[in-house]
N, C-alpha and C positions, 0 to 999 in steps of 0.2 A: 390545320394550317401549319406550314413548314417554319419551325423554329430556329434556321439556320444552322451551320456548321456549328457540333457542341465544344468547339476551342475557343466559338466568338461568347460561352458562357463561364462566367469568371466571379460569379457571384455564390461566396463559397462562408458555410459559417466559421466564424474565430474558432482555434483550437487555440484552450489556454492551457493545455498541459506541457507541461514543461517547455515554457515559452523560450529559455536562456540556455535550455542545452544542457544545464549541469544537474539538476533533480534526478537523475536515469542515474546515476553514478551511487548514490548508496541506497537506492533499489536496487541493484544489482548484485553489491557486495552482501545487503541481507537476503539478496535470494541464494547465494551461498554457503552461509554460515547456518542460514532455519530454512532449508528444502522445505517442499509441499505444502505449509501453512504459512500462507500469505497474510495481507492486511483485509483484505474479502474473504477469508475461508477459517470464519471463527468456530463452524458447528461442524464436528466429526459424522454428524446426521448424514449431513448430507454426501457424503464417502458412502455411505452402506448404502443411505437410500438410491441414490442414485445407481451403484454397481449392481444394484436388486434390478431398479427398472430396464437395465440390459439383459440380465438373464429372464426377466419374468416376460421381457417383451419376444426373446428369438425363442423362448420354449415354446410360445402359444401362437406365432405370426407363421404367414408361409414365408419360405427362403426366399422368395422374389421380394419381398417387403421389407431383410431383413436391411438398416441402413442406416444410418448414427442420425439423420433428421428423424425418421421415424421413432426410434428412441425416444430421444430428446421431447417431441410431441407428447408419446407415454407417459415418461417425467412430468411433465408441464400440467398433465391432466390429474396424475393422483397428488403429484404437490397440491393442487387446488383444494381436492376435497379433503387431504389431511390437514389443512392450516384452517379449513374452515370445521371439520371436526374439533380441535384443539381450540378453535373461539368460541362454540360453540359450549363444550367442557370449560373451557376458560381454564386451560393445562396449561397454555403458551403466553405467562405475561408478558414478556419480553415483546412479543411480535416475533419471535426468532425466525420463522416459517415465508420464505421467500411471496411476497406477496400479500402477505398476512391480512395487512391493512385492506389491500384492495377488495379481499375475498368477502371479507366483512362489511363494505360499504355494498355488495349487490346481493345480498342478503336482507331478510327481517326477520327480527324477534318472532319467537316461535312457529319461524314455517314449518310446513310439513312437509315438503318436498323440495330439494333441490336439483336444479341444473346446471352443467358445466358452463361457465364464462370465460373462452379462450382468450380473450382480452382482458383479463384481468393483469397479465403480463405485457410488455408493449413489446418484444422480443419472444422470443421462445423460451428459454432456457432465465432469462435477466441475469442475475447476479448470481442465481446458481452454475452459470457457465466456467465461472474462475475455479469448481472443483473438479474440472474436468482435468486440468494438465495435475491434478493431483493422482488422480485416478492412475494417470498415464505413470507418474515418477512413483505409484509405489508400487506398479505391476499387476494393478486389477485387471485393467483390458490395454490391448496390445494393437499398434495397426499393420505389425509388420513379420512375419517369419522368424526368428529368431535366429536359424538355420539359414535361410535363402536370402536371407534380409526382402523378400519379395512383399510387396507393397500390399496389404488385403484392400475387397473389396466394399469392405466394415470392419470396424474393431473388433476384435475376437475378448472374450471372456477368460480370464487363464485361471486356472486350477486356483492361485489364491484366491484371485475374484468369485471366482462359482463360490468358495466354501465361506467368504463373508455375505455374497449374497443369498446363500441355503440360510444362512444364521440369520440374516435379517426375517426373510421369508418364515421362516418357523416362528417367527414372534408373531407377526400379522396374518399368517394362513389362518388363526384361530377367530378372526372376526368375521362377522353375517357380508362386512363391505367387500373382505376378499373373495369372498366362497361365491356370492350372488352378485357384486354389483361391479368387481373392479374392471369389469367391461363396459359399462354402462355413462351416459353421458348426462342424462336425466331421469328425472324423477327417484330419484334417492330421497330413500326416506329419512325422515330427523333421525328417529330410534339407530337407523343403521350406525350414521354417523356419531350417535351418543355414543353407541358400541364403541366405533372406531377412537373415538375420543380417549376412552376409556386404556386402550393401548399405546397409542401411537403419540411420540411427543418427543420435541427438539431434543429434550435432553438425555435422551436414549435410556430412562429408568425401564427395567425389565427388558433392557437389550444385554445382558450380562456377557452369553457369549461374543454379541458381536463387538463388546465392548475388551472383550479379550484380546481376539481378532487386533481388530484395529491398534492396540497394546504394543503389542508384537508385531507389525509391522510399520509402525511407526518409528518405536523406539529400541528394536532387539534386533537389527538387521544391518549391513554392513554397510548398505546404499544411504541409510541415513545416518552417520555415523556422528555428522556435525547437529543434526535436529537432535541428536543422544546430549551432546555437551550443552545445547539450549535447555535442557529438560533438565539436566543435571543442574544447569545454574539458577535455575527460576524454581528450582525443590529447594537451594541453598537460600535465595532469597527468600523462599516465602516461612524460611523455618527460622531465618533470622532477624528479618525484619518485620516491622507492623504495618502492612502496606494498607494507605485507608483508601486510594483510589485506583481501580485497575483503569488505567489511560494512558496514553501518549504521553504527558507533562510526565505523570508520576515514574515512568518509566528510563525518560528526559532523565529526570533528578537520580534513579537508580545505578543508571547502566553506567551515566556518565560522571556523576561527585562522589559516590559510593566507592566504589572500588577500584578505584584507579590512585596509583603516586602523586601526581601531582591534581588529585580531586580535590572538592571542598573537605569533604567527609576522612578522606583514606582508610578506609575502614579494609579487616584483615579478611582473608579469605583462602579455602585450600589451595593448592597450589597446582592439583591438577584441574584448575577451572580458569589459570591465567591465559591459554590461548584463547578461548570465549569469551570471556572477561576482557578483554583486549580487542579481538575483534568487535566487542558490540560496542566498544567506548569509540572503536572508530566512526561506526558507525555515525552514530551519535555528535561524533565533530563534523563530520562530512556535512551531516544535517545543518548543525549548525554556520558550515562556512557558507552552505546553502543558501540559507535564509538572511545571512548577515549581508550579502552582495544584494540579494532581494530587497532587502529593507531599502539600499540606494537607487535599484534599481524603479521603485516605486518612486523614491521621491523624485527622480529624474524626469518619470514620466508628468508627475503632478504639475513639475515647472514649466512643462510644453503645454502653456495652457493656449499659445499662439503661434504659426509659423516663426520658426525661428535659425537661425545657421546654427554650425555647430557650438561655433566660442560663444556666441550672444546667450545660448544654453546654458551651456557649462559655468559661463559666467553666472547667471541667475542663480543657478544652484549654488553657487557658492554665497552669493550676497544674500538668498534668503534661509543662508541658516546658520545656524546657532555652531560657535566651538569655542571651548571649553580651553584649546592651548593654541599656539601659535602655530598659524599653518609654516611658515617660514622655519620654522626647528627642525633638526633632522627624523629623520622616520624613527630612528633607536631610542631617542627620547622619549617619543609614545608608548613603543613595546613595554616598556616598564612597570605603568598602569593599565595593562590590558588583560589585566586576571580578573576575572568575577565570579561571583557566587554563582549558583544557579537561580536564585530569585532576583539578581542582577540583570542577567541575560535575558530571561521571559519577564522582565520587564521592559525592556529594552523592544522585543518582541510584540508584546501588548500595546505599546504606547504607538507602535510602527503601522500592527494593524487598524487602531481604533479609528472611530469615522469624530469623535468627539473630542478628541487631542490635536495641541498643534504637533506639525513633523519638522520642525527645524533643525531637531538632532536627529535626522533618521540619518543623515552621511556621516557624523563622530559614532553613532550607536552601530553602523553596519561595520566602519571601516573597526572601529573596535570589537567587533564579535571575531574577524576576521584574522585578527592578531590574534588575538584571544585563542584562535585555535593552532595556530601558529607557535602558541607560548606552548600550550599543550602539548604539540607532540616533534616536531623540532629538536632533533640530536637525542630523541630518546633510545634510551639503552636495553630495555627491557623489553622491546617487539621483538617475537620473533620472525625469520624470515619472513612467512607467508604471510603475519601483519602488515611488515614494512611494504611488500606487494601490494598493498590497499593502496596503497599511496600516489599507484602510478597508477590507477583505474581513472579513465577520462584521455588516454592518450589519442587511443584506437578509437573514438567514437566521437573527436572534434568538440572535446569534452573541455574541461580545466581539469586537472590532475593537482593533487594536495601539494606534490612533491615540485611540481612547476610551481606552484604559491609560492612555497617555502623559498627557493629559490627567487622568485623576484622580490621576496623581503629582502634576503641577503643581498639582494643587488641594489636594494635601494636605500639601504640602511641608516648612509651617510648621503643619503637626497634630502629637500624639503619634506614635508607631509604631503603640503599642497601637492610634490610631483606624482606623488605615489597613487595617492586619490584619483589624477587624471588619467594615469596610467590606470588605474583599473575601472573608473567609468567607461573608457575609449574602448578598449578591450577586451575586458571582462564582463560587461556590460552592452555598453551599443554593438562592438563588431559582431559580439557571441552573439546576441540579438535578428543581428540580421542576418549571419550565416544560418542559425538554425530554423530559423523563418522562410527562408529560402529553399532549407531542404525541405522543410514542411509542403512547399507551395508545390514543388517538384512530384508530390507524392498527390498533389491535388487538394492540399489543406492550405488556409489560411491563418497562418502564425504571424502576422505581422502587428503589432501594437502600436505601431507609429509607419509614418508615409515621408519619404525623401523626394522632394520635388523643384528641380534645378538644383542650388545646395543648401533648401531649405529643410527641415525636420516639422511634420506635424504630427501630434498622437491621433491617435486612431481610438484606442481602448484605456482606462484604467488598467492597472497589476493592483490584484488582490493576493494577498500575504497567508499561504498557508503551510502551514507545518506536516512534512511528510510521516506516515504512519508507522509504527514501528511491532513489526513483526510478531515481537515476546508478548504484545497484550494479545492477542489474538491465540499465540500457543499458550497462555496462561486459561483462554475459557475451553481449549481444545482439552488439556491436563483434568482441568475440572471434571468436565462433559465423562470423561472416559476413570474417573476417579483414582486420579493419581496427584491429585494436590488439592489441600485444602487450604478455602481462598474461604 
């Protein structure tokens, strides 16, 4: 039966990523300051393993076959039996092994034969896909002539790729799974897999060269020049400080109170690590101007608990919540008290997210995080150039820019409070809302959390509060993994 025209289908699921347009903006600046290791690409494993399964796949396939899905399949098939090797051994506490969980639920205690479950993945590749632009940026496989810049008709393997994946392959050629079985889909013996067990494991022990490899191109090479001064600052931290949790918060509290001028902490540090140093505190405000707009932006939605106009809204938000000083003062008034600790702020945070608190000060707690970073970096002297460029990141992309903030403080300074607040719920809030929502829809997603019907406002969805991921914990298990910092 004919489903009509697919334009008359408009039934599209929520995308809740970066609902407000402003989250992309210090992802972006940490994808420049820590190239190739991301917030998904904590295990250097999967660099080797994967560059292995291109060479091991175009050495043994015919050149008609050869073709980056085909690949990827290969991947997908010995990931499976290495994660379940490695549960089987019970090498891999962590789960580290893409799938880990799943391989282990279609299995039983002591079979003796296993067979492949290509659905063990709901995708191809899952989440090992995000090492793939890693691959690309450190030069293992190429899609393009270097010389002709001519487009290939598969990624090529380059000289560095082939000799970390020899290095890998010389570790695993020496198992019963390579020699007899890494063709095979079923009936794989246990023993084999004990073997493989026995070798093979996330955290690359008895991978020594390919842990050299990966050393050196990571961190001795020109292209990554800024992952060098991430490496450099996280060997300084962890020789100087007693870090009890590797995470987001702890990292929060590091990058940001620690070593910075006007931190909680201001703790001292060389001098050739102030540009990274610097950069990553940006970071780090960005985050939090992020999440400070968020915290209101949430409670805005909470007040649309009915169609409502816009003033009748903005009204409500205001009468059901909690403040601490006079809306009616001027905004400079506020600034003053807008320094906090770091257990100030992740409280602040906590209390925003929780489902078991009231939120009457989530508009004093946002509009305060906001200043707060405002107070931080506002006339500072000690950025250099290519800091202060952070600042304007959000221009080009229908973004907020820090440096645009900064500016409508200064414009509002000698306003109410009350005006300032409206000025960035209107703004910073609803219009960013709906223009990013819009482009979302244009792309064929559904970003809208709330529905304008005649000149009414109803929500659509909650906003749930989360805190963007930060690169360094992730290069801190990478450091590990390849034994270059001990955590």
């Amino acid at each position: 039966m004919a489903k009509g025209p697919r334009l008359n289908n408009i039934s599209r699921k929520l995308t809740t990523r970066n609902s407000l347009g402003i989250e992309g903006v210090a992802t972006t600046i940490s994808a420049e300051i820590c190239p190739i290791v991301n917030t998904v690409t904590p295990r250097p494993f999967y660099w080797a393993f994967m560059i292995w399964g291109f060479y091991d796949f175009y050495k043994n396939c015919k050149p008609k076959n050869r073709n980056a899905n085909n690949v990827y399949k290969y991947i997908k098939k010995h990931n499976y039996f290495f994660a379940l090797a490695s549960n089987i051994n019970e090498t891999d506490k962590t789960n580290g092994f893409a799938g880990a969980d799943n391989t282990k639920k279609r299995t039983t205690a002591n079979q003796e034969k296993y067979n492949y479950d290509e659905n063990y993945l709901k995708t191809t590749l899952s989440n090992m896909v995000y090492y793939l632009a890693g691959l690309y940026t450190m030069g293992l496989i190429t899609d393009e002539d270097t010389e002709t810049h001519k487009k290939h008709k598969y990624p090529r393997i380059t000289l560095i790729g082939e000799k970390l994946a020899k290095a890998f392959n010389n570790v695993i050629n020496k198992t019963v799974y390579y020699q007899k079985y890494r063709f095979e889909t079923s009936n794989i013996p246990r023993d084999v897999l004990v073997d493989l067990g026995n070798i093979i494991n996330i955290n690359l022990v008895g991978f020594d060269e390919v842990k050299n490899i990966l050393r050196d191109i990571l961190f001795n090479r020109n292209r990554t020049r800024k992952l060098l001064q991430c490496h450099n600052y996280l060997k300084f931290i962890f020789e100087n400080e007693d870090i009890k949790n590797i995470n987001s918060a702890e990292f929060r509290k590091i990058l940001y109170d620690y070593y910075s001028p006007k931190g909680q902490f201001r703790k001292q540090y060389p001098k050739e690590l102030k540009e990274i140093a610097n950069s990553w505190e940006i970071v780090i405000g960005r985050q939090y101007f992020t999440t400070g707009l968020e915290i209101i932006w949430k409670f805005m939605l909470e007040c649309l608990n009915v169609e409502k106009t816009y003033d009748l809204w903005i009204k409500d938000c205001f009468e059901e919540s909690i403040f601490r000083f006079n809306l009616e003062d001027k905004l400079s008034s506020l600034l003053k008290s807008c320094n906090y600790s770091f257990e100030e702020r992740e409280s602040m945070v906590i209390d925003a997210r929780s489902h078991k608190t009231s939120h009457e000060s989530n508009i004093e707690n946002g509009i305060g995080i906001i200043l707060s970073v405002y107070n931080r970096f506002a006339d500072r002297e000690d950025f250099s150039k290519e800091n202060t460029n952070y600042f304007n990141y959000g221009l080009e992309s229908n973004s907020i820019s820090l440096n645009s903030f900064f500016n409508l403080v200064n414009d509002y300074k000698e306003s109410s409070i009350a005006d300032f607040i409206k000025y960035v719920m209107y703004n910073y809030l609803l219009e960013q809302h709906l223009n990013t929502a819009f482009e979302k829809m244009i792309q064929g997603r559904d970003g809208y959390y709330i529905e304008k019907i005649d000149d009414k406002y109803i929500r659509k969805e909650y906003f749930e509060l989360e805190f963007q991921g930060i690169r360094m914990v992730q290069l801190t298990n990478v450091m590990r993994d390849l034994d270059i910092l001990e955590v």
